[in-house]
C-alpha positions in Angstrom: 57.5 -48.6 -2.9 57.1 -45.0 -4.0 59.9 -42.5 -3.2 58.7 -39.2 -1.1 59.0 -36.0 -3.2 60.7 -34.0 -0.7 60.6 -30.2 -1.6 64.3 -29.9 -2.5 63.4 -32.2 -5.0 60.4 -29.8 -6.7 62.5 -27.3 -6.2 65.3 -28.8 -8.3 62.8 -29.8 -11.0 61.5 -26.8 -11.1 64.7 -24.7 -11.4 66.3 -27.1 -14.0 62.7 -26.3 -16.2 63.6 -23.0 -15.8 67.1 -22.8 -17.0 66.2 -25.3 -20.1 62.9 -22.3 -21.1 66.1 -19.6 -20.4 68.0 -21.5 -22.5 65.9 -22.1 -25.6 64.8 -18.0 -24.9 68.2 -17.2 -24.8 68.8 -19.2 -28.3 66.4 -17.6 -30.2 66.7 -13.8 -29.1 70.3 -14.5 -30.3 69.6 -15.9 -33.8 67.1 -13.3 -34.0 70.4 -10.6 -33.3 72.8 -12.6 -35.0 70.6 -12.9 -38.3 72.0 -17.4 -38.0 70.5 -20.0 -37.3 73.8 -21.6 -36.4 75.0 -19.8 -33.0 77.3 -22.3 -33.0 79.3 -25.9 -34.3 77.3 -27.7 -32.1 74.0 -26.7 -33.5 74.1 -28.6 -36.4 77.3 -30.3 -37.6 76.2 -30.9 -41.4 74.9 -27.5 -41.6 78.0 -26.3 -39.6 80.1 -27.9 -42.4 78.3 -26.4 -45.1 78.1 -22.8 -43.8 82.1 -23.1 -43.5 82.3 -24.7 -47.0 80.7 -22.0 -48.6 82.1 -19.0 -46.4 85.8 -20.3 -47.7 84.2 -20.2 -51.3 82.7 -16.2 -50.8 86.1 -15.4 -49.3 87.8 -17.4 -52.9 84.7 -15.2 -55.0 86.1 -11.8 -53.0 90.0 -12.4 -53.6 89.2 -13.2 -57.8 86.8 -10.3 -57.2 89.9 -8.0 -55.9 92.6 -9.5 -58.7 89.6 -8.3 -61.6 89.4 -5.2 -60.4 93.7 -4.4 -60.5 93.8 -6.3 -63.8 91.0 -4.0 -65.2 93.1 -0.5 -63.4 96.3 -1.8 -64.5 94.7 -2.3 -68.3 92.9 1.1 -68.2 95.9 2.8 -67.2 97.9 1.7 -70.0 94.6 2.1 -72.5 94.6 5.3 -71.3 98.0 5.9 -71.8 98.7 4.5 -75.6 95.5 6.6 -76.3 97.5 9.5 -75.5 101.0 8.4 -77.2 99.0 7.8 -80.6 97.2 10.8 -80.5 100.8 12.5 -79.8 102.2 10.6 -82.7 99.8 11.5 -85.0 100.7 15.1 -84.5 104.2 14.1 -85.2 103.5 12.7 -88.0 102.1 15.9 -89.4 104.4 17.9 -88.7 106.5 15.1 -90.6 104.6 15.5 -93.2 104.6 19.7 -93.0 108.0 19.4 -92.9 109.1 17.4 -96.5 107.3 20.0 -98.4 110.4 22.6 -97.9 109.0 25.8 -97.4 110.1 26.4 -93.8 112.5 28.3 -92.9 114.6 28.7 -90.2 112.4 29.9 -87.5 109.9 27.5 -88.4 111.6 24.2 -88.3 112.5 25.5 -85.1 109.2 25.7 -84.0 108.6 22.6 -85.6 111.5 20.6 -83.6 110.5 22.4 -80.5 107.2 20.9 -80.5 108.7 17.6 -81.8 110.6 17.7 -78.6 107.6 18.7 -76.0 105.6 15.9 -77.7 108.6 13.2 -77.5 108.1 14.6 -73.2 104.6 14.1 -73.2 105.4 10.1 -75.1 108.0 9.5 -71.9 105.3 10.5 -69.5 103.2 7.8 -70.6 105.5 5.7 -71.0 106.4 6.2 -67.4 102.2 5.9 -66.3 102.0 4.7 -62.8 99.6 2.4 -61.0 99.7 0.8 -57.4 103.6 2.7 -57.1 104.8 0.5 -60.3 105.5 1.2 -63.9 103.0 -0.6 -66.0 105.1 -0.7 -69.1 107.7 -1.9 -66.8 107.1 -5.5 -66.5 107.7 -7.0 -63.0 110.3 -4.0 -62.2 109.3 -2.4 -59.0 110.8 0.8 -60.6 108.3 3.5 -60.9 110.3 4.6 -64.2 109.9 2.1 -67.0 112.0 4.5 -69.4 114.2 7.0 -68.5 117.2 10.0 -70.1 120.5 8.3 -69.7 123.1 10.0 -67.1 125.6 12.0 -69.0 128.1 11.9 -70.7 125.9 8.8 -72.0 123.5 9.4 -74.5 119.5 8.5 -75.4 117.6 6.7 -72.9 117.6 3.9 -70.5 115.0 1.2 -69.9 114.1 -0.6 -66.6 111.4 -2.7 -68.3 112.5 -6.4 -67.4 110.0 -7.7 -70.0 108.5 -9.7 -67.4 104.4 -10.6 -67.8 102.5 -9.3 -64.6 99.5 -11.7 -64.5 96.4 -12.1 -62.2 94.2 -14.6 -60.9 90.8 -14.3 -61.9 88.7 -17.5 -61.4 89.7 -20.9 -60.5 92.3 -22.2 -62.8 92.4 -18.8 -65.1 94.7 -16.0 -65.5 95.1 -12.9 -67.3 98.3 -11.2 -68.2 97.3 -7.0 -67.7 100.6 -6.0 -68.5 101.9 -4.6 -72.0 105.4 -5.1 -72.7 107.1 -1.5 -73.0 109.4 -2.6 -75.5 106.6 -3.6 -77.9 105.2 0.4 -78.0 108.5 2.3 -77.0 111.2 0.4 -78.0 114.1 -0.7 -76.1 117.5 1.1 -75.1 119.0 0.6 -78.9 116.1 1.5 -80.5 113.2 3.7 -78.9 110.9 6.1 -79.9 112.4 8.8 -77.9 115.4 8.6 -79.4 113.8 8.7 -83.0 111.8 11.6 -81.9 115.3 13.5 -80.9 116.5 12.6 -84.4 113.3 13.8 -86.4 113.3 17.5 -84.6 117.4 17.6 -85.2 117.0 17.1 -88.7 114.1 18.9 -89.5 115.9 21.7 -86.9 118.8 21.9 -89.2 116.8 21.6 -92.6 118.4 18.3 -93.0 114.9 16.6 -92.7 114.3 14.6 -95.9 113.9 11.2 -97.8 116.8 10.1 -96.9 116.6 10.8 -93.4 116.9 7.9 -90.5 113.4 8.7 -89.0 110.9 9.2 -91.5 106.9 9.1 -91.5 107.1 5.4 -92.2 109.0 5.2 -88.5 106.5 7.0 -86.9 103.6 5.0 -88.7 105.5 2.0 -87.4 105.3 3.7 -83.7 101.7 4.1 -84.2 100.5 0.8 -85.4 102.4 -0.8 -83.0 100.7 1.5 -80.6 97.2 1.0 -81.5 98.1 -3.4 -81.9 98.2 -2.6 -78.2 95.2 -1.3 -77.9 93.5 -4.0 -79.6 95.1 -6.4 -77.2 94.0 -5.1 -74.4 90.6 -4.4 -75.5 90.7 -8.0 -75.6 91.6 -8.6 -72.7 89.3 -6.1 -70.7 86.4 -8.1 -72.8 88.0 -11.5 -70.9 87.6 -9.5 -67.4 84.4 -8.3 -68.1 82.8 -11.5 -68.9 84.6 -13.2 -65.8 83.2 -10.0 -63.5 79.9 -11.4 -64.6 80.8 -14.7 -63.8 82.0 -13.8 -60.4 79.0 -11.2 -59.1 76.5 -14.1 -60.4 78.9 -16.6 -58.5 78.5 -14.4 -55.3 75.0 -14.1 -55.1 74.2 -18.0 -55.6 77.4 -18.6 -52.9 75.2 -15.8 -50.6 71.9 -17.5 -51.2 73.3 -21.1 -50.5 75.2 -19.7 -47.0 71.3 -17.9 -46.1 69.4 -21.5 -46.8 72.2 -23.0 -44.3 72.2 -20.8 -41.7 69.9 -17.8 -42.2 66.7 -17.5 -39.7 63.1 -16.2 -41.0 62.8 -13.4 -39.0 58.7 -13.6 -38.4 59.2 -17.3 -37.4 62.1 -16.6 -35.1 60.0 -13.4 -33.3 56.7 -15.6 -33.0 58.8 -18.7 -31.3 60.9 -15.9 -28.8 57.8 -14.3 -28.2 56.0 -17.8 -27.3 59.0 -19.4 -25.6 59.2 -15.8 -23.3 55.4 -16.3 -22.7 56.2 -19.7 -21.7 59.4 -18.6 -19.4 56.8 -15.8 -17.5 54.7 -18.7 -16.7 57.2 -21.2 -15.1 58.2 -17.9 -13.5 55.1 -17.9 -11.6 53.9 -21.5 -11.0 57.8 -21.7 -9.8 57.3 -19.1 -7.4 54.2 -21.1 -5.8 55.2 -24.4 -6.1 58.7 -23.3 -4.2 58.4 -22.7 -0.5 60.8 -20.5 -0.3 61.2 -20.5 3.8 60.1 -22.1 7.2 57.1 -19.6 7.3 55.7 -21.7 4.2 55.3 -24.8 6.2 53.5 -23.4 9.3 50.7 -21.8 6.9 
């Protein structure tokens, strides 16, 4: 025997239609805002998986990303700063040089010792070269001083480099060390440039200045090799993070393309199906509102 169709029972129908066209509008007008596919877990659990997957990887790609880019600041800043220190050098060892020949006199080896001694200032000021707060001739100190003029009474100078290597992250299962040891360019507390520099304009100061002198061109050609070794190093190294930026940018975009194939929406396809599904909506809209007596008036038509 066949049930009667009462009409609560079109009218439940007909509104249950309507939420499920709602629904499916609803859907698509937020992918097309959203830019996904996947408004949520539910959607699709392998794709789901996969879109979370490669998220954690893009956020992996953006922290090697963020450790290249210090490692190359940190690198420049000392490249930057040994540039300077040889150039200084150089000039030191000139006036070195100037200053053998004997033919100075008094108020010239001054002059000569006094710009000796603004050069050995400039030397401590890049020795001292700053990034992110720290020293980067200072190891792992967090002092922002890697060498520094001892307190008197005490004589020469102080360092706070701690000789410790300051490496970074850079892809998965690499590092880089972008720190140069300070002690490998300056010299340590016993022996420093600074203090041979103090020497050098003393004795050439008090005419003194001569082959058998403790600081001689030779010390400062030490200074600069060892200066420019440095360099080299780091060059090195910079060519390391360069390739491995490469790397990483290339990295990103596939990681980018592989998240848009899981969860990105064609925007055309998306409009046309809203636009259809909204056309379909209007319809219900209307056969609802006709199908649905909608009071006792209805009935006595």
């Amino acid at each position: 025997m066949l049930g009667r169709i009462t009409q609560r029972s079109i009218a439940m129908n007909s509104l249950t239609n309507l939420q499920i066209n709602q629904n499916r509008t609803a859907k698509l007008q937020e992918q097309i805002t959203s830019g996904s596919s996947l408004t949520k877990g539910s959607d699709d659990s392998v794709r789901a998986a996969a879109a979370l997957r490669l998220n954690g990887e893009i956020a992996l790609n953006g922290d090697y990303g963020r450790n290249l880019s210090d490692a190359r600041n940190v690198m420049d800043s000392q490249e930057s700063a040994l540039n300077s220190t040889v150039d200084r050098l150089q000039r030191v060892r000139e006036l070195a040089v100037g200053a053998v020949n004997g033919t100075l006199d008094a108020n010239g080896r001054a002059a000569y010792a006094s710009e000796i001694r603004e050069i050995r200032n400039t030397i401590l000021g890049d020795a001292n070269t700053n990034y992110a707060g720290r020293a980067v001739f200072g190891g792992t100190t967090d002092s922002t001083v890697a060498y520094a003029a001892a307190t008197p009474p005490a004589t020469g100078y102080v360092t706070h480099d701690d000789g410790g290597t300051v490496t970074r992250t850079i892809s998965a299962g690499v590092t880089v060390t972008v720190n140069t040891p300070g002690a490998s360019v300056f010299g340590d507390a016993t022996s420093n440039v600074f203090d041979e520099l103090d020497r050098l304009a003393d004795d050439i100061a008090a005419g003194t200045y001569g082959a058998g002198s403790a600081v001689d061109v030779a010390t400062i050609d030490g200074r600069i090799s060892a200066a420019t070794n440095a360099m080299a190093t780091i060059g090195a190294k910079q060519n390391q993070v360069d390739h491995a930026e490469d790397v990483n940018t290339s990295q990103l975009q596939y990681l980018q393309a592989q998240l848009e194939d899981a969860t990105g929406v064609d925007p055309a396809k998306a409009y046309l199906e809203f636009t259809q599904q909204n056309v379909a909506y209007q319809a219900a809209l209307q056969v609802t509102a006709k199908t649905v007596q909608t009071s006792l008036m209805d009935f006595l038509r």
